[in-house]
ChimeraX commands (.cxc) that place a marker at each C-alpha (Angstrom):
marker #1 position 8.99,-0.49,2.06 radius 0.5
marker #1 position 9.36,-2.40,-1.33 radius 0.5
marker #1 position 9.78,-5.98,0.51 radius 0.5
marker #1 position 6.03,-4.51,2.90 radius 0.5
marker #1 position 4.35,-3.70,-0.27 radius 0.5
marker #1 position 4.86,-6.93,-1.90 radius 0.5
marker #1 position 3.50,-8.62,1.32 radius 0.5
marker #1 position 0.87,-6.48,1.03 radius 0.5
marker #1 position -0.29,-7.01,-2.49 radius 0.5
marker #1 position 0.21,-10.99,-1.87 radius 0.5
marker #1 position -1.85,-10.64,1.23 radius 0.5
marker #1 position -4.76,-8.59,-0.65 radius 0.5
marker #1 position -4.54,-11.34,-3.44 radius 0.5
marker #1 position -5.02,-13.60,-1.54 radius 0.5
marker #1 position -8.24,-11.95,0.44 radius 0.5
marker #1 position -9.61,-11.01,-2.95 radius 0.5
marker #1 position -9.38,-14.75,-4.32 radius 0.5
marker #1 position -11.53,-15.48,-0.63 radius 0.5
marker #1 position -14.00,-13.53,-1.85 radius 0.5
marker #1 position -14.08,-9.96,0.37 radius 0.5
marker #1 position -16.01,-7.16,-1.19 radius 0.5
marker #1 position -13.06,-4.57,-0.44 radius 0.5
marker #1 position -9.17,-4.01,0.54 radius 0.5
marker #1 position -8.85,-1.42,3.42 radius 0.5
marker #1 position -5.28,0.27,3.56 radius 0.5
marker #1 position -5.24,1.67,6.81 radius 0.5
marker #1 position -2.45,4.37,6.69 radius 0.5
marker #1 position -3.07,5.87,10.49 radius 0.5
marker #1 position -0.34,8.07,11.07 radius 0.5
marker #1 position -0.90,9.61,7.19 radius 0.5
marker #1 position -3.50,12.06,8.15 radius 0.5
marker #1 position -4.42,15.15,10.74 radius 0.5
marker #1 position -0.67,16.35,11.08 radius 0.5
marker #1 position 1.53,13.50,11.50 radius 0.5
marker #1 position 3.40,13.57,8.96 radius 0.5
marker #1 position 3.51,16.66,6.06 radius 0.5
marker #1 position 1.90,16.37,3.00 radius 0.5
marker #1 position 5.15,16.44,1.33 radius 0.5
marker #1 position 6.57,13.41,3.38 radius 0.5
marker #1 position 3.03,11.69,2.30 radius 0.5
marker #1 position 3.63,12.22,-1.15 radius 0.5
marker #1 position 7.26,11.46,-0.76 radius 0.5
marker #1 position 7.13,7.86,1.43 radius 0.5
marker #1 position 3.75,7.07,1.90 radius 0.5
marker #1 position 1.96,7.37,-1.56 radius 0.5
marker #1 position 4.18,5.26,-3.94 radius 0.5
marker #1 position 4.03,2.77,-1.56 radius 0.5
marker #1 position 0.38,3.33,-1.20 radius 0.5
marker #1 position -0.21,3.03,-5.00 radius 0.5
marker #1 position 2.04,0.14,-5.60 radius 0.5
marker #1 position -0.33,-1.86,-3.59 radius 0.5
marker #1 position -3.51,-0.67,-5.34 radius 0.5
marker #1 position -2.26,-1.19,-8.36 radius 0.5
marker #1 position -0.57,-4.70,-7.82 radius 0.5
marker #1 position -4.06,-5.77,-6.32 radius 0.5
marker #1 position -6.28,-4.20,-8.90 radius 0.5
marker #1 position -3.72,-5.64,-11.50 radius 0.5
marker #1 position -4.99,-9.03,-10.97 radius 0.5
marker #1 position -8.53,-8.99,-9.19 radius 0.5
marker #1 position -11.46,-6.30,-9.65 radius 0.5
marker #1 position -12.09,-5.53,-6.33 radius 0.5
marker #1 position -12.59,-1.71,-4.77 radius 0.5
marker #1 position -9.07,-1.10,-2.96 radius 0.5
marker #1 position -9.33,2.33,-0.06 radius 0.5
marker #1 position -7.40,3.87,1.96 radius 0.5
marker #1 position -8.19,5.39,5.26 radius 0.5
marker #1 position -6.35,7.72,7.32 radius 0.5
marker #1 position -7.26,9.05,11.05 radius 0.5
marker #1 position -7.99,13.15,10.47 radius 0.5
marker #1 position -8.12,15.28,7.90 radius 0.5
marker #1 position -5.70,14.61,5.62 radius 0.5
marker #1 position -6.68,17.37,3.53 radius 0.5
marker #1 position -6.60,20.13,5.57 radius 0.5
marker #1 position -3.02,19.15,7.45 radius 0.5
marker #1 position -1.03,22.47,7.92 radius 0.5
marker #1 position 2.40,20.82,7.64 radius 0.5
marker link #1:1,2 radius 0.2
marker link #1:2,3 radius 0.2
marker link #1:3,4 radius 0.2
marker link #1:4,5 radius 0.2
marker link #1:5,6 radius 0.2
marker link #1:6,7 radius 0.2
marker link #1:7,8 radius 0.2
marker link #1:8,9 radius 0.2
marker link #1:9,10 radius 0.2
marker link #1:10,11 radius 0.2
marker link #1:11,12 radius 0.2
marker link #1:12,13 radius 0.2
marker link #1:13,14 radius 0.2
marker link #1:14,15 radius 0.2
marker link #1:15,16 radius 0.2
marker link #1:16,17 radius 0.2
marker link #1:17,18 radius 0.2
marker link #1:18,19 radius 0.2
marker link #1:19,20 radius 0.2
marker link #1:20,21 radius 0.2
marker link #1:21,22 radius 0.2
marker link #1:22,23 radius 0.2
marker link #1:23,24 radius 0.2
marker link #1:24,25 radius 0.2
marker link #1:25,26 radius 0.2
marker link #1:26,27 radius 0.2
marker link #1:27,28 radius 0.2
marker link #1:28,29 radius 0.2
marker link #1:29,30 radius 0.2
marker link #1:30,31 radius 0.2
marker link #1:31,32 radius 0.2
marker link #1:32,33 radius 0.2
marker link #1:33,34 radius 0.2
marker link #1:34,35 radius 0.2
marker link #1:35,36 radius 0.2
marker link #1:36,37 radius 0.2
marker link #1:37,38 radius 0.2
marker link #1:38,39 radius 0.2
marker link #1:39,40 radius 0.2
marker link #1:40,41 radius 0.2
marker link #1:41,42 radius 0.2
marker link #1:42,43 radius 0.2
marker link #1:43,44 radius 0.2
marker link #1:44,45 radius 0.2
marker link #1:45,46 radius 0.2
marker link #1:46,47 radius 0.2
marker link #1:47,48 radius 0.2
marker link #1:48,49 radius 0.2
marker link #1:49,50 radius 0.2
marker link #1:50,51 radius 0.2
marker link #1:51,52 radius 0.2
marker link #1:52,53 radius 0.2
marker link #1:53,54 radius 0.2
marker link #1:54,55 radius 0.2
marker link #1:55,56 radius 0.2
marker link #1:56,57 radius 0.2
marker link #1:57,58 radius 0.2
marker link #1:58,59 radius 0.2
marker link #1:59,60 radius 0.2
marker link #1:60,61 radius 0.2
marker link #1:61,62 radius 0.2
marker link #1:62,63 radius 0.2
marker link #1:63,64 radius 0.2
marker link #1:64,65 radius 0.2
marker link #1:65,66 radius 0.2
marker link #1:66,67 radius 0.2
marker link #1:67,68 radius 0.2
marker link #1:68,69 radius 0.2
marker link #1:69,70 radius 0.2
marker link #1:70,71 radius 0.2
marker link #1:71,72 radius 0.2
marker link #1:72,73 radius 0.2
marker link #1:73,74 radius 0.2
marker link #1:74,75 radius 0.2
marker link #1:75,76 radius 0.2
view
């Protein structure tokens, strides 16, 4: 997940520097029940901030996330 995130953050570098107005994360499988909100927290979200941060860290640029469902009502 470290070696992904990297990639990631180079990746949304390199969009920013092309001159997009935003960074989508798209993190599917995070939301309506896939996985629980403590495996989120656990595996998903450090991950999830690394990239935000690594981005943010060098261009200004509006970084989301989206998830399919409702990631804050998931029962499990």
């Amino acid at each position: 997940m470290r070696r992904f995130a990297e990639g990631t953050i180079a990746l949304g570098i390199g969009q920013a520097r092309h001159g997009v107005d935003a960074i989508l994360i798209s993190s599917a499988f995070a939301g309506a029940g896939f996985i629980s909100r403590e495996h989120y927290r656990r595996f998903v979200l450090p991950f999830e901030k690394r990239v935000i941060d690594g981005i943010r860290s060098v261009c200004d640029i509006p970084v989301y996330t989206h998830t399919c469902g409702a990631s804050a009502t998931a029962s499990n």
